[in-house]
mmCIF file of the N, C-alpha and C atoms, coordinates in Angstrom:
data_MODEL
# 
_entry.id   MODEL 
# 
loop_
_atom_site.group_PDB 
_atom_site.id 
_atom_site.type_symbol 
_atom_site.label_atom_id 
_atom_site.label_alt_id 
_atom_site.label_comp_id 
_atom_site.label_asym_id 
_atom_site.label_entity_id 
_atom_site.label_seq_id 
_atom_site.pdbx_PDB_ins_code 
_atom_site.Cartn_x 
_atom_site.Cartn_y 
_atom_site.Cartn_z 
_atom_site.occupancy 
_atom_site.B_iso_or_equiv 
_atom_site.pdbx_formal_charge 
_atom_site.auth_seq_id 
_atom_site.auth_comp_id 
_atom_site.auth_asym_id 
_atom_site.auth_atom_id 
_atom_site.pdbx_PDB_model_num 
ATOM 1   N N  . UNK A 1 1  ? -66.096 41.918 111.710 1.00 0.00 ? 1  UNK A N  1 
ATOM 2   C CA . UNK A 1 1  ? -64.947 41.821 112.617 1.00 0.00 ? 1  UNK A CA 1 
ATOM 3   C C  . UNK A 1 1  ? -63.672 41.465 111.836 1.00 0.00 ? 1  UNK A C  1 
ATOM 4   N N  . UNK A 1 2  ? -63.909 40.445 110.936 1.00 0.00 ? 2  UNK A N  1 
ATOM 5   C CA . UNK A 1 2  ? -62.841 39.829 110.566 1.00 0.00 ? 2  UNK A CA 1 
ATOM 6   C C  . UNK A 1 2  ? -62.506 40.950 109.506 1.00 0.00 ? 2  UNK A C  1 
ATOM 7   N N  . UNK A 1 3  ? -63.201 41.813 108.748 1.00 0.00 ? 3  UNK A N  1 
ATOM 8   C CA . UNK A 1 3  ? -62.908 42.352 107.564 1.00 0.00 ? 3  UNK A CA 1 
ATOM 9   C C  . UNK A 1 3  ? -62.068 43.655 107.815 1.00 0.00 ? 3  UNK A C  1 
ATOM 10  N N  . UNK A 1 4  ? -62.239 44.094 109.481 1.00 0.00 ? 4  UNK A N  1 
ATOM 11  C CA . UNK A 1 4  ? -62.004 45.301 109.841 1.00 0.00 ? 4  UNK A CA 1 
ATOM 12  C C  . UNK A 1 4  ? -60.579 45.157 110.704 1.00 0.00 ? 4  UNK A C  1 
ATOM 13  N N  . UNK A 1 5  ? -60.215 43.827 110.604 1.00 0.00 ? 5  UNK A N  1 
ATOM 14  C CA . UNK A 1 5  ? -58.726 43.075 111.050 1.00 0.00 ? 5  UNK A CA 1 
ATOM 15  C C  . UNK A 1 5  ? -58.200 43.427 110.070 1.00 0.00 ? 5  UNK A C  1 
ATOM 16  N N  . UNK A 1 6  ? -59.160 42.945 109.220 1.00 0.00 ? 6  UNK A N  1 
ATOM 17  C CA . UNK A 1 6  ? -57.813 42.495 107.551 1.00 0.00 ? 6  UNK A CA 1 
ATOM 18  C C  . UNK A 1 6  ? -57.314 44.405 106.744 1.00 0.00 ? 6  UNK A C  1 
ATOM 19  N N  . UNK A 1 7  ? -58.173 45.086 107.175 1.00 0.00 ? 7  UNK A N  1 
ATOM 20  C CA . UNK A 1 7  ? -58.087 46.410 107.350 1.00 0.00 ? 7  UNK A CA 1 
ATOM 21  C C  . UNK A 1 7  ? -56.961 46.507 107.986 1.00 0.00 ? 7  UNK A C  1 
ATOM 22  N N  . UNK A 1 8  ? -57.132 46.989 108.989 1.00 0.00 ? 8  UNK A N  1 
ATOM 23  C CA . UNK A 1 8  ? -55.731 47.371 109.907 1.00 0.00 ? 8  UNK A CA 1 
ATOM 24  C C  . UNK A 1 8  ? -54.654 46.530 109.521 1.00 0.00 ? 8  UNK A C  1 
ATOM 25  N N  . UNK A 1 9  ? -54.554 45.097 109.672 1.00 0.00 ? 9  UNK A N  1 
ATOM 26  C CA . UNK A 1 9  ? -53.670 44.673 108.794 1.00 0.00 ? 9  UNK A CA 1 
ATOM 27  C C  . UNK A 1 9  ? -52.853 45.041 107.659 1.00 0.00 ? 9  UNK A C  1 
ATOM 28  N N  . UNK A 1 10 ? -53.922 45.190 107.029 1.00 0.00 ? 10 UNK A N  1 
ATOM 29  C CA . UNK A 1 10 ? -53.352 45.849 105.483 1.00 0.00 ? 10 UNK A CA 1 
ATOM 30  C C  . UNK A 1 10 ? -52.519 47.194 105.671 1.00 0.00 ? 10 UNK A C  1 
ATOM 31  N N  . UNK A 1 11 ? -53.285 48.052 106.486 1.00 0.00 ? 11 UNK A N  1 
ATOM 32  C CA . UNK A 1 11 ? -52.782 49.637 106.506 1.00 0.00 ? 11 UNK A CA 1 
ATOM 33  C C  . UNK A 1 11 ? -51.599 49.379 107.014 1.00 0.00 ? 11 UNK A C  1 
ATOM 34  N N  . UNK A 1 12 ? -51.544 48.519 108.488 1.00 0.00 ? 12 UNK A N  1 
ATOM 35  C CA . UNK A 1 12 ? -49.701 48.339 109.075 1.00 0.00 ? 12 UNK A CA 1 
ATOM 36  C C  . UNK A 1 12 ? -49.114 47.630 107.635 1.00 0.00 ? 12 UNK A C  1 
ATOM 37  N N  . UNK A 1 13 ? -49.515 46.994 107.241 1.00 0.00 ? 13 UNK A N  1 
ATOM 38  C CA . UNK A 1 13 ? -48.311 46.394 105.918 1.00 0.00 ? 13 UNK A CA 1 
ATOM 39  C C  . UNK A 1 13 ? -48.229 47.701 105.338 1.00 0.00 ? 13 UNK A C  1 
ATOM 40  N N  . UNK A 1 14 ? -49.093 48.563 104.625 1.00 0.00 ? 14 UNK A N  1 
ATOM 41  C CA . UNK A 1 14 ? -49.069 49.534 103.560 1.00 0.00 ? 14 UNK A CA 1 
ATOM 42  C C  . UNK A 1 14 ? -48.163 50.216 104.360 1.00 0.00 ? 14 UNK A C  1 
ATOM 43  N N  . UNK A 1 15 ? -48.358 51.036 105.460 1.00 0.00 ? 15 UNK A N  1 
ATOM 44  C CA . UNK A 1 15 ? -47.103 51.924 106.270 1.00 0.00 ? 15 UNK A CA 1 
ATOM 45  C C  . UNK A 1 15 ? -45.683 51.567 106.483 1.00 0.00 ? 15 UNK A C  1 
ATOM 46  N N  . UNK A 1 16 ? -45.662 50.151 106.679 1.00 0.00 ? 16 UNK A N  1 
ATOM 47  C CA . UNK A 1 16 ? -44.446 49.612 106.721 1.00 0.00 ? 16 UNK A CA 1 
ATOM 48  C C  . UNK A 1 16 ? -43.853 49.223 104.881 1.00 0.00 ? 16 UNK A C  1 
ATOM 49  N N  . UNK A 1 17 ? -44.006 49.080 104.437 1.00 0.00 ? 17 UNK A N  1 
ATOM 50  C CA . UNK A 1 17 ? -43.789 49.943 103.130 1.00 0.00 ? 17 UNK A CA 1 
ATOM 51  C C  . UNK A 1 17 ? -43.446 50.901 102.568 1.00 0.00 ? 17 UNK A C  1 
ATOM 52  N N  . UNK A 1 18 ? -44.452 51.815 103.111 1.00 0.00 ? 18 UNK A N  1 
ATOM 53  C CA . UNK A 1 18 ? -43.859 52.939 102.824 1.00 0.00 ? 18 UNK A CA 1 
ATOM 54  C C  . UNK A 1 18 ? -42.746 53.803 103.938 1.00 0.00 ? 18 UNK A C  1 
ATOM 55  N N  . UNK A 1 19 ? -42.459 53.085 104.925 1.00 0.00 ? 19 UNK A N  1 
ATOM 56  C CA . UNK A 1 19 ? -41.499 53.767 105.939 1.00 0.00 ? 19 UNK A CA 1 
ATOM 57  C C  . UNK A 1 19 ? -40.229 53.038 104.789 1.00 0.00 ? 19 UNK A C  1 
ATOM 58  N N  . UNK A 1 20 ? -40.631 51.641 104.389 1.00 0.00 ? 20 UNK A N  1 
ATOM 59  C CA . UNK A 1 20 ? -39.393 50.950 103.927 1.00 0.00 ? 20 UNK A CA 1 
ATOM 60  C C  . UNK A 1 20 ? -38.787 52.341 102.824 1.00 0.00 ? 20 UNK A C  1 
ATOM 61  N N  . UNK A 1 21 ? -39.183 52.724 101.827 1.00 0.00 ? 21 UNK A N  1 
ATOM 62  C CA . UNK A 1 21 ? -39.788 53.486 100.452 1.00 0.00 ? 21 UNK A CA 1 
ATOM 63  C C  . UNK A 1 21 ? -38.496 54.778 101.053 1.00 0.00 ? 21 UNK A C  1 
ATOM 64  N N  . UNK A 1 22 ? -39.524 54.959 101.733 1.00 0.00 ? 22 UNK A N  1 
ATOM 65  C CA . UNK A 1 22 ? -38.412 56.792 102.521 1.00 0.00 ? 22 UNK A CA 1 
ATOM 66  C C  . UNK A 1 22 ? -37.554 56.072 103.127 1.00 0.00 ? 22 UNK A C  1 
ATOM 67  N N  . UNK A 1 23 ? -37.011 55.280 103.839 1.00 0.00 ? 23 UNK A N  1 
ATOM 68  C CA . UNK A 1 23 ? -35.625 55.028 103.694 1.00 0.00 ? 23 UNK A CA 1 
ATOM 69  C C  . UNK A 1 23 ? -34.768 54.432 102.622 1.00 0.00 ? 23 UNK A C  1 
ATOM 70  N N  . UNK A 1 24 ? -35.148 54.456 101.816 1.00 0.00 ? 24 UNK A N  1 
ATOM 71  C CA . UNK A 1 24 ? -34.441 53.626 100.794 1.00 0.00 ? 24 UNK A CA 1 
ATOM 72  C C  . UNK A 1 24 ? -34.195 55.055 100.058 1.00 0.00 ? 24 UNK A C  1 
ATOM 73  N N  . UNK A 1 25 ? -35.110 56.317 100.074 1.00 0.00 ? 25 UNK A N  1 
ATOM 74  C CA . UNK A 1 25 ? -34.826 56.777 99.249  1.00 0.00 ? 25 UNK A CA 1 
ATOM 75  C C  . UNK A 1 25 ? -34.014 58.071 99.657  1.00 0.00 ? 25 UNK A C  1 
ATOM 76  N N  . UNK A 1 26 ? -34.244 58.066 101.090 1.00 0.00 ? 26 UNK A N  1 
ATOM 77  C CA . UNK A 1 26 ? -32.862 58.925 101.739 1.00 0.00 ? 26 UNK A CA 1 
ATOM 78  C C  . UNK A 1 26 ? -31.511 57.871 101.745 1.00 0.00 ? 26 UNK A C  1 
ATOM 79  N N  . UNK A 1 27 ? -31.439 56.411 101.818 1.00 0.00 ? 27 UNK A N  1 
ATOM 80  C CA . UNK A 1 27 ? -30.700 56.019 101.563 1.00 0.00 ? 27 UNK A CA 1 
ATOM 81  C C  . UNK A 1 27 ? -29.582 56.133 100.456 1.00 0.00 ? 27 UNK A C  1 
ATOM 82  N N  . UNK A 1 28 ? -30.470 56.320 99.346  1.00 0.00 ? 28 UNK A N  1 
ATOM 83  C CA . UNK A 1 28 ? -30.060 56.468 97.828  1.00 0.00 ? 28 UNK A CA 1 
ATOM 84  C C  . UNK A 1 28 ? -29.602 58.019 97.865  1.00 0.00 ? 28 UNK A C  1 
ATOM 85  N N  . UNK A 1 29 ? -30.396 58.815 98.247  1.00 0.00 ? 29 UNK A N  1 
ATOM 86  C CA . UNK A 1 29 ? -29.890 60.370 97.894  1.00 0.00 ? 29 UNK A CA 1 
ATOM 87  C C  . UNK A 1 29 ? -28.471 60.424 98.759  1.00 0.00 ? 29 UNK A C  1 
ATOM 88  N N  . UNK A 1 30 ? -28.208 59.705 99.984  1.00 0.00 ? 30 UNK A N  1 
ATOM 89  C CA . UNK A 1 30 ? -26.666 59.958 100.935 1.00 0.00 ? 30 UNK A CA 1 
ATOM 90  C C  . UNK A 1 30 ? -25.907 59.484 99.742  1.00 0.00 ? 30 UNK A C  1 
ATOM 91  N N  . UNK A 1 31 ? -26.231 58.373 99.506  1.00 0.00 ? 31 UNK A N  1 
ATOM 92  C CA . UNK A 1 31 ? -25.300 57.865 98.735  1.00 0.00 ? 31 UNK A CA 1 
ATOM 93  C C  . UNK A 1 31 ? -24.833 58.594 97.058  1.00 0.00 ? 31 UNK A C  1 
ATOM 94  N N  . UNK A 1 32 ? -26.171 59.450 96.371  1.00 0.00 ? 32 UNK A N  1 
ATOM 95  C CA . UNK A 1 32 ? -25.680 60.122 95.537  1.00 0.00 ? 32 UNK A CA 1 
ATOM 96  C C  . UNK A 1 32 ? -24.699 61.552 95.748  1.00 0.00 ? 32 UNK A C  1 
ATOM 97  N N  . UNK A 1 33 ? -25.074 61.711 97.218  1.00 0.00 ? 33 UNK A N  1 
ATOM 98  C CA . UNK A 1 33 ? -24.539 63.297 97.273  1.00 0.00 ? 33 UNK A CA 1 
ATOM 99  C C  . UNK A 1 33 ? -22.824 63.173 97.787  1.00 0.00 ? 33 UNK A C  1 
ATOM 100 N N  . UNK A 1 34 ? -22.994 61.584 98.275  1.00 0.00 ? 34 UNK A N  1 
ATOM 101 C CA . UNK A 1 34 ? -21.718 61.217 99.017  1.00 0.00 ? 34 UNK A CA 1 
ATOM 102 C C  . UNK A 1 34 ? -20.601 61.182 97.536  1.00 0.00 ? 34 UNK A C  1 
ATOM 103 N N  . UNK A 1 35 ? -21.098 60.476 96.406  1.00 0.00 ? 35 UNK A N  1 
ATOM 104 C CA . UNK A 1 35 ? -20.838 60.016 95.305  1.00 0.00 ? 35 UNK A CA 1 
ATOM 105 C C  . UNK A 1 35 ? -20.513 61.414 94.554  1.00 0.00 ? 35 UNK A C  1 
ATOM 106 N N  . UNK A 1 36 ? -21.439 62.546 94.290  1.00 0.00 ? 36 UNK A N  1 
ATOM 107 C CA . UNK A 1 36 ? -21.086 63.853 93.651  1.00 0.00 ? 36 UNK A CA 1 
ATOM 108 C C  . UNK A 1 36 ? -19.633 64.287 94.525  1.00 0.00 ? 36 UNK A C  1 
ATOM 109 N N  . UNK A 1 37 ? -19.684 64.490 95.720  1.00 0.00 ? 37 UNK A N  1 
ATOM 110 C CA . UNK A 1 37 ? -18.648 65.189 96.503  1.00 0.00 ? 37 UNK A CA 1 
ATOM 111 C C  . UNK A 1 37 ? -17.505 64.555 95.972  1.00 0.00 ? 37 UNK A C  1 
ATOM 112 N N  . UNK A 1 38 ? -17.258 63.662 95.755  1.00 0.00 ? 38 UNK A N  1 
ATOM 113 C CA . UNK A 1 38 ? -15.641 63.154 95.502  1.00 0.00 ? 38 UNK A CA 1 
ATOM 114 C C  . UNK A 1 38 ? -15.769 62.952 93.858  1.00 0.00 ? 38 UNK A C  1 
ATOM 115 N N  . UNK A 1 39 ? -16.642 63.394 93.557  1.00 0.00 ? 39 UNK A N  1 
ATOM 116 C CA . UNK A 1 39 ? -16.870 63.922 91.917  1.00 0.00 ? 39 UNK A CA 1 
ATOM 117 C C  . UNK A 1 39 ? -15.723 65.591 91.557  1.00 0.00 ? 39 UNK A C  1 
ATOM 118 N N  . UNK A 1 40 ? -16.211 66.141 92.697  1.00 0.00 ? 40 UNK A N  1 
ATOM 119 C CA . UNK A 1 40 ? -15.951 67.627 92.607  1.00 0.00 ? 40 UNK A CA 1 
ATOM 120 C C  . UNK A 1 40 ? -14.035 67.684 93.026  1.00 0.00 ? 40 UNK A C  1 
# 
């Protein structure tokens, strides 16, 4: 019981992670493409 908590547990941390991950990294690309444009 308890091991199959700490399971699901884990997986919502691991997903919420990785949701963090893809926004950070569409975060970063707005900000590079925002950054090229006033390059040009």
């Amino acid at each position: 019981m308890t091991v199959l908590h700490n399971a699901k547990k884990l997986k919502l941390f691991v997903t919420k992670i990785q949701n963090e991950v893809e926004l950070n990294e569409k975060y970063y690309l707005c900000i590079n493409y925002e950054h090229q444009k006033k390059q040009v």
